[in-house]
N, C-alpha and C positions, 0 to 999 in steps of 0.2 A: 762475588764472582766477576762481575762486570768490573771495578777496579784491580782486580788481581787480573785480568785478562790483560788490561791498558798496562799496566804497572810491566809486564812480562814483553808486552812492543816494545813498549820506551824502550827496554832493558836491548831486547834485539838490535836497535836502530843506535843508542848509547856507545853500545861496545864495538860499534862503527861494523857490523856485520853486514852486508851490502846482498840486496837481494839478487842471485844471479841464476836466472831460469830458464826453461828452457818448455813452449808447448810439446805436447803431447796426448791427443785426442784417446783415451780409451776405447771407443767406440769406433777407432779406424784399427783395434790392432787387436788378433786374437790374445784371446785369456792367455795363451797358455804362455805368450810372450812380455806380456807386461813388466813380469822380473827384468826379464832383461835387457827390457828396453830403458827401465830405470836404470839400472844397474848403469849401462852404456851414458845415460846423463849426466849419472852422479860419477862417473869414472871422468868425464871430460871437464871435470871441476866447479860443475852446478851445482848450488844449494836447494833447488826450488822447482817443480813441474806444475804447468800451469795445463789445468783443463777445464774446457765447457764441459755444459750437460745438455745432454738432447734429449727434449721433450718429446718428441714427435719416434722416438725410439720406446724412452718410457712407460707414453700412456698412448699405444696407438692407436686403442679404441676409447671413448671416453669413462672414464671410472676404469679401467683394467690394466694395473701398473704392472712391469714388470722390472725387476731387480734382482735376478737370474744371470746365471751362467755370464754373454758378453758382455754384459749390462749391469755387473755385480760390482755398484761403484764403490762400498762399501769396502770389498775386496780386493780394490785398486790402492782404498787410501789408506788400509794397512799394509799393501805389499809396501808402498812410498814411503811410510812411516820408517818399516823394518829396515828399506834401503840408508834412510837417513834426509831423507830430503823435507822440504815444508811443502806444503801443497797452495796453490793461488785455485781457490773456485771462482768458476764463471756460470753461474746457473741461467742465465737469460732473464726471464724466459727467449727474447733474441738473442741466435747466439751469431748469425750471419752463418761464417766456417764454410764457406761455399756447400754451405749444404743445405739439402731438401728444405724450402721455405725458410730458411734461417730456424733449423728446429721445432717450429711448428706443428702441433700434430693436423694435418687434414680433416679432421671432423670437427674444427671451428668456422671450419667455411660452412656447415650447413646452419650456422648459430644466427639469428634475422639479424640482419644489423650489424654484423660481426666488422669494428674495424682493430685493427690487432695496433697495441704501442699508443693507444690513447683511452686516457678516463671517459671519455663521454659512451663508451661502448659498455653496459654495465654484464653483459655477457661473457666480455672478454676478461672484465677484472675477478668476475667469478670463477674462471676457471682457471686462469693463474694464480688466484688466490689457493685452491683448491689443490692445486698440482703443486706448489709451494709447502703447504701445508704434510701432504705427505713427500714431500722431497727430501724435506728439514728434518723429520721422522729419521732417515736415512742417515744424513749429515750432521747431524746437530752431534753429537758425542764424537765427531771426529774435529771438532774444532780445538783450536790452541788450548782455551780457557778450560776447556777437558784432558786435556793431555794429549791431543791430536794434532794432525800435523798441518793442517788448515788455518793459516795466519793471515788471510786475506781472502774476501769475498767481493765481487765484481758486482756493483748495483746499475741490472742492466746491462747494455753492448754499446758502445757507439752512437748512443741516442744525440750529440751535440751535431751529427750530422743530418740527423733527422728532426729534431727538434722541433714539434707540430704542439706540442702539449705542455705546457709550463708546469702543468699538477701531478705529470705523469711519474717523473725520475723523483720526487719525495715521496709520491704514493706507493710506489717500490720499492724505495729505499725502508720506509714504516714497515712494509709490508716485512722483509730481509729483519730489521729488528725485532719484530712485533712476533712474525713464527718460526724465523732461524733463529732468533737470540744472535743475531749477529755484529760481528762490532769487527773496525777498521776496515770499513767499506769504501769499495773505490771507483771514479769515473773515469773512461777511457775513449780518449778518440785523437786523430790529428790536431795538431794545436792550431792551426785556421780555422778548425771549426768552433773549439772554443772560443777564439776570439768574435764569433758572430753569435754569440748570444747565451751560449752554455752556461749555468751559475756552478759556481762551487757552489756542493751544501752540507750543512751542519754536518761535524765527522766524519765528513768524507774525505779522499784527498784524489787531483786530477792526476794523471799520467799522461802519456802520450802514445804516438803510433805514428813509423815513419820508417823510411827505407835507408834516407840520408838524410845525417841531424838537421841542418840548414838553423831555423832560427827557435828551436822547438824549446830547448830551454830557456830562452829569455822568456819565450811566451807563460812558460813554466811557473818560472820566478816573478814574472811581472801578476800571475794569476795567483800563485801561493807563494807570497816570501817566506823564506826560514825554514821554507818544509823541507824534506827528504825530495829528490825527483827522482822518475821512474819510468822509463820506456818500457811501455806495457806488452807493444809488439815492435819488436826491430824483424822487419820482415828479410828472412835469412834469404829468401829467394821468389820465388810468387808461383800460383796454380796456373791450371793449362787449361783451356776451353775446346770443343773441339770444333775444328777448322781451320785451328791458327796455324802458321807458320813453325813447326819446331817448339821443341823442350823451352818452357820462363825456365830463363838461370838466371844469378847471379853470382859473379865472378871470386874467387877466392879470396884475392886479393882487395876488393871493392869491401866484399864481409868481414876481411881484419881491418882496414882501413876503419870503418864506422864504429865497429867493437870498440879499435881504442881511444875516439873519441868520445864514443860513449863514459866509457870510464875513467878518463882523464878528467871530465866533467864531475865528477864522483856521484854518478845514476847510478841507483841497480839499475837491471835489463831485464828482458825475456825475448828470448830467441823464438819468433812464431814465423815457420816453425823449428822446433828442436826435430822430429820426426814427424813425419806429415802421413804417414801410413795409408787408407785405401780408405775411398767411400765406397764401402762393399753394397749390395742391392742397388736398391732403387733410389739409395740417399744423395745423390752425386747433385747440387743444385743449378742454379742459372743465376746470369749477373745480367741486370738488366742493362742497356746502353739506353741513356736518356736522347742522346741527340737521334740515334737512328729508330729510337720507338721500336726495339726488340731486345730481345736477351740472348745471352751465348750462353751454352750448354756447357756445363763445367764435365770434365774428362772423369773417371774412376778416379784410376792413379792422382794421389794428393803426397805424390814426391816431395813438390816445393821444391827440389834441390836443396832441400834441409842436408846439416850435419849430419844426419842418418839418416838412411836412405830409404825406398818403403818397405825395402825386406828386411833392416834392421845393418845394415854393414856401415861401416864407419868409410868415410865421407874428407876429403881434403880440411875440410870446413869442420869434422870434429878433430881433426888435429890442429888446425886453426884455433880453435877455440880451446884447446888446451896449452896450448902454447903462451897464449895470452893470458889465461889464469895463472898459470904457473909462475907467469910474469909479475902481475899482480898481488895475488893471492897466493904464493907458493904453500900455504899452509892444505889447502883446499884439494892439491891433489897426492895422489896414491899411487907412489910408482912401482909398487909390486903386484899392480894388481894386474890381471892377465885378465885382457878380454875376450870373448867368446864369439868369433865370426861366424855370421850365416852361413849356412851349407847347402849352397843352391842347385838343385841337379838337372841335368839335362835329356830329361826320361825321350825314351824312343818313340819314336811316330807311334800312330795308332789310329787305323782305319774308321773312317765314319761311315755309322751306322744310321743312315738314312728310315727314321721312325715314321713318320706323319705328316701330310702336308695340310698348312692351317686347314684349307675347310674339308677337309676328312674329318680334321678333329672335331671342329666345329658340329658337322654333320653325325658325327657317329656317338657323339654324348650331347646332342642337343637338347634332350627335354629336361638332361640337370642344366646344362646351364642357362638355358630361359626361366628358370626358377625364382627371377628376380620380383622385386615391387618395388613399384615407385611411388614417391613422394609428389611426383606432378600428376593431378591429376586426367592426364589423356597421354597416350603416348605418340600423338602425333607431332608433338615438340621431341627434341631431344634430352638429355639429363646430362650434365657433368658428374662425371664420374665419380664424386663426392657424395652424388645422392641415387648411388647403386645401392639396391637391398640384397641380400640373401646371402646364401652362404660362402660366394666367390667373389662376392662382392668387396671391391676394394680401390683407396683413390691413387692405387701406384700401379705402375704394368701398364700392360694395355686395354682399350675397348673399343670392341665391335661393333658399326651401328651399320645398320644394313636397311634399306628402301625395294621395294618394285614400282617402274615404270613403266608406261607405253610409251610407245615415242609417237608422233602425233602429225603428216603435214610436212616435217623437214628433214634433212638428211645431217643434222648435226643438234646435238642437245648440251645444252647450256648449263653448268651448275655453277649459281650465284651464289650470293650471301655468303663466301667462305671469307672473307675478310672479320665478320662477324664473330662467326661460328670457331676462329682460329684465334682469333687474336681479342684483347691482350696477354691471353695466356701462355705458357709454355707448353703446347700442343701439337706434337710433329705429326703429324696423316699421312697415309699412305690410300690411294682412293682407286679404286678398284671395280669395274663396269665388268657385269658376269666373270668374274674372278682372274682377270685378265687387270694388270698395275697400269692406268692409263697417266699418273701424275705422284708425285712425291714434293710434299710441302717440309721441309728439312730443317728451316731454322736457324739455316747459314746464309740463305740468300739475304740481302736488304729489304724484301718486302713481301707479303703473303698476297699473292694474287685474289683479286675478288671474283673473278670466275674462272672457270674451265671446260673445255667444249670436248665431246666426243663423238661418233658417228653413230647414229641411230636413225636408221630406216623408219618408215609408217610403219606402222603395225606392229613391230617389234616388242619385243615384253622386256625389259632389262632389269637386273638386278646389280644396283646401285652398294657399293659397301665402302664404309672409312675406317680404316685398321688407324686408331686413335695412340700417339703413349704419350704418356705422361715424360716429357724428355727432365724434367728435374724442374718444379717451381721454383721461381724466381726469390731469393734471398737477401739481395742486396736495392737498394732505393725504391723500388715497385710494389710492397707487399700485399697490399687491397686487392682482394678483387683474383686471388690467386688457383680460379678454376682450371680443373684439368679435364680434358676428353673434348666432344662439340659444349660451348657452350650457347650457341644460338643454333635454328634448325637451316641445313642449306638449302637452295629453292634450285625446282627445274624449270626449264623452259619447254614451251611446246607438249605438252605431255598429259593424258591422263593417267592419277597413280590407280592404280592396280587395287591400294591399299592406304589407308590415311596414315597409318601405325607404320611406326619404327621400330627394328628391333633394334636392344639395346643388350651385349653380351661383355662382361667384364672379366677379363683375360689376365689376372696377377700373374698366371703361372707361379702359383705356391702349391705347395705340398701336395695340395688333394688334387689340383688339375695335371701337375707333372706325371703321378701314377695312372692319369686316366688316358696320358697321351701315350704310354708304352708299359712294352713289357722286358723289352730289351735295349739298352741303351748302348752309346760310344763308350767302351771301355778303356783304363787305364789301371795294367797291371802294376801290381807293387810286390817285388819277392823278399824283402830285408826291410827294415828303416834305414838302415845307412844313414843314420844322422846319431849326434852327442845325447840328443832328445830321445824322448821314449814313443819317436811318431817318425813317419819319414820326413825326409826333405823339401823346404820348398823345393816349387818351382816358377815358370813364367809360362804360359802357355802364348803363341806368338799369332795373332788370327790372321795378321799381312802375310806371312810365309805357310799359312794353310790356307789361303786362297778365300776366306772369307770376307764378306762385306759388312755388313750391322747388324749387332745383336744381343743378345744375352746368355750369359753360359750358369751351368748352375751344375757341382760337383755333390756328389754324395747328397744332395737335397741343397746344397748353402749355393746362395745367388753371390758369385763372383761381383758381378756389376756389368756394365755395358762397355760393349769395343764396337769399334766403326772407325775400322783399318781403313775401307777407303779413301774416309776423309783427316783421320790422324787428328793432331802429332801421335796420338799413345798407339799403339802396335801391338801392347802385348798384355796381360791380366794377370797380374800376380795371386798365385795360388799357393797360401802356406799350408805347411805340413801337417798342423795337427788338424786340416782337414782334410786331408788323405788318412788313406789304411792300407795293412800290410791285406796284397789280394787285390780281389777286381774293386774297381773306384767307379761309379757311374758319371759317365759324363752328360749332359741334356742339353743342346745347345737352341735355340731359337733363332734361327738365321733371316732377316729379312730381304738380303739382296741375291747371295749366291753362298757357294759351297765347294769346299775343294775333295783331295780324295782322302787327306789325309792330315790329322792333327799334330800341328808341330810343338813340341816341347825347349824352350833356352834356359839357360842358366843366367841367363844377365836381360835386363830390361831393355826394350826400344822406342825410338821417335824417331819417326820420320819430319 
């Protein structure tokens, strides 16, 4: 098997077949589009769809896999097969992908000792190990060497920029052989970082990652002579954080430029991304800045200004890129083939239904959601949200921690230690003196204040609260250490408490808290599907032109992701079809700033 595997490369790589790919994350794009999101790849003259795996999707409680319905990769790598393409796996366990902890699931952070992407954590390797184990379960009979369309497997992510652990990238690599049965495994990073210290190892081969060539293949060549070379990511355009200035693009012209020096060099490529689709929920991550000691919050929308776009339309850049094939490779494309354009519609307003305000809810289903236990034992510390118990408990959304005070002697009270208690984590607060917003710590300033002062009379009783979210763990260079909610407790001044105890209330807003907040929601009628599809049309929902400020939206039960039109660039939340229905759609919005009268529907995407 294993010589018939290798004998079947050579043979692909021989007949001078050039690997030409294109990302496309499963896990950003519903099921019900996958076809023809390949379809659209393989029409633009690719051979090849490269996708990560998201652990922290997978297995999001420990031991409780799932590979179901959006998550049914299985059912990914036979639609790709059917279309004709090969498939590039990237299983991680890092996958970076601006997403949630680079993949990570949250319940490693409660493991003692837990450091992620090094051998010396024997914690960590056990449950990579283990998640591995049944992954390959999954994968393994869709590889080449079975008749599948999996020709390549990624050892690891980008480790040569990380590179803390000399034992780490072969102990992965064993691990990839030893329980995927895997073979022509490969290492991937900018070629400056190979050259500080990266090894090639036994049957592997390096690639690259870069925007513009500059000196990427000599580094290539000078690292593996004679081999094949392979830009593993030509970044078609880049993600959006939010508070920046305006939509990352890059330019059409800039993307054919690079394209054909790419292949003048005679590299295959992959286009990351080829479609950059939506970090739907709570998945959307953070990128750390090392010089300013904070992270930016990455946007929903994972546009990229890819060749296709996040609702599936074809893009300057996929006619670019066919253009160039054709050039090339004229064998590769299919000029009869008719593509299938999205059907984006522009549904009519629809008045908001003003349900519950947080502590109504709070107060009116209190004794389920204090149902919690903690792992510390007193609760006059606080807990990171990763070590909430019970049945609401969860390390994504938001948490409640609330204090009583007296105020004591002055006419203004102090609260310290939030430097602590905030940072280094990805932990935006919202901090609230008797239910009244006296501060908002956001995440876009340069720096987290270490105290905060409010007005409190003698004698006064106040009730202290920090509406906690997890705005996306940090994915990229920062990994350690990646708690979310308080993770130290903040201190008052002047004051005796009322109470040593904190409460501690954990706010996913999933399923079971959504039905507890209402009985009637913001509606969106549907009278046809009006689409090719057997489901309506997308659409965009626009929160800038309905007067909304930050928040989360959540249709028929499924979590959109977060908008914070305020502060931009994204404006709008793409909402596909097959999660609409013909009839009333429930709408649930959680709004933290403000609220308009009325919800607006586009047919095309926005940035301010």
């Amino acid at each position: 098997m294993i010589w018939t595997y290798l004998f079947k490369i050579r043979r692909l790589f021989k007949s001078k077949t050039r690997i030409l790919s294109g990302s496309l994350h499963y896990f950003r794009v519903p099921k019900e589009y996958w076809r023809d999101r390949l379809e659209k790849l393989k029409g633009a003259g690719l051979n090849t769809v490269q996708t990560y795996i998201g652990w922290n999707l997978h297995e999001p409680r420990e031991g409780d896999f799932i590979f179901e319905d959006e998550l049914d990769v299985s059912e990914f790598l036979k639609i790709a097969k059917d279309v004709g393409l090969y498939v590039i796996m990237r299983p991680g366990p890092y996958i970076c992908a601006e997403w949630e902890w680079g993949g990570f699931p949250a319940w490693l952070l409660t493991k003692e000792n837990m450091i992620v992407r090094q051998t010396k954590s024997e914690a960590y390797l056990a449950a990579v190990q283990n998640w591995f184990t049944v992954l390959f379960s999954q994968l393994r009979d869709h590889q080449w060497s079975r008749g599948g369309p999996i020709i390549s497997i990624q050892v690891e992510n980008e480790y040569a920029s990380y590179n803390k652990d000399s034992e780490y990238l072969p102990w992965v690599k064993n691990l990839l052989t030893d329980v995927g049965k895997c073979f022509l495994l490969k290492i991937i990073n900018e070629t400056n970082f190979f050259l500080k210290g990266a090894h090639l190892l036994p049957d592997t081969f390096l690639t690259a990652n870069f925007q513009s060539v500059g000196n990427a293949f000599e580094v290539l060549d000078k690292l593996q002579p004679n081999r094949p070379k392979m830009v593993t990511e030509f970044w078609a355009g880049w993600f959006d954080h939010w508070g920046q200035q305006g939509h990352s693009t890059l330019s059409p012209t800039t993307f054919n430029k690079t394209m054909r020096e790419i292949l003048n060099a005679g590299s295959s490529v992959n286009q990351y991304m080829f479609h950059g689709g939506t970090s739907f929920g709570w998945m959307a991550g953070s990128n750390w800045l090392s010089k300013k000691q904070r992270g930016t919050s990455d946007t929903t929308s994972y546009d990229y200004d890819a060749p296709l776009s996040e609702s599936g339309d074809l893009t300057e850049k996929w006619n670019v890129t066919r253009e160039i094939i054709k050039e090339f490779f004229p064998k590769y494309i299919n000029d009869s083939y008719v593509f299938r354009r999205p059907e984006i519609q522009k549904y009519d307003k629809v008045s908001f239904c003003i349900l519950t305000h947080i502590w109504d809810f709070v107060h009116d289903n209190e004794k389920l959601l204090h149902e919690l236990e903690y792992e510390q034992p007193s609760a006059s510390k606080v807990s990171s949200m990763e070590y909430f118990k019970g049945q609401f408990s969860s390390p994504y959304g938001y948490a409640l921690y609330q204090s009583q005070v007296n105020c004591n002697g002055e006419n203004k009270m102090t609260i310290s230690n939030l430097h602590s208690a905030l940072s280094p984590n990805m932990t935006r607060v919202t901090i609230f003196v008797d239910k009244f917003n006296i501060s908002t710590v956001n995440l876009i300033d340069d720096s987290i204040p270490d105290e905060i002062k409010f007005d409190c009379r003698s004698g006064e009783q106040k009730t202290v609260s920090f509406l906690a979210e997890n705005a996306g763990r940090v994915n990229f260079a920062r990994l350690d250490g990646n708690f979310a909610g308080l993770t130290d407790t903040p201190k008052f001044s002047s004051y005796f408490p009322l109470s040593q105890n904190w409460t501690q209330i954990s706010l996913p807003l999933d399923e079971l808290q959504l039905r507890m907040a209402t009985t009637k929601a913001t509606t969106l009628l549907v009278n046809e599907t009006q689409s090719d599809f057997d489901f309506p049309r997308d659409t965009y929902i626009d929160f800038g032109k309905s007067g909304c400020g930050k928040g989360v939206v959540f249709v028929n039960g499924k979590n959109l992701g977060r908008y914070w039109s305020t502060v931009g660039p994204q404006q709008t939340l793409y909402l596909p079809g097959p999660w609409l229905k013909l009839g009333e759609n429930e709408i649930i919005i959680f709004e933290e700033e403000q609220i308009g009268e009325k919800l607006v529907f586009s047919s095309v995407p926005r940035w301010n």
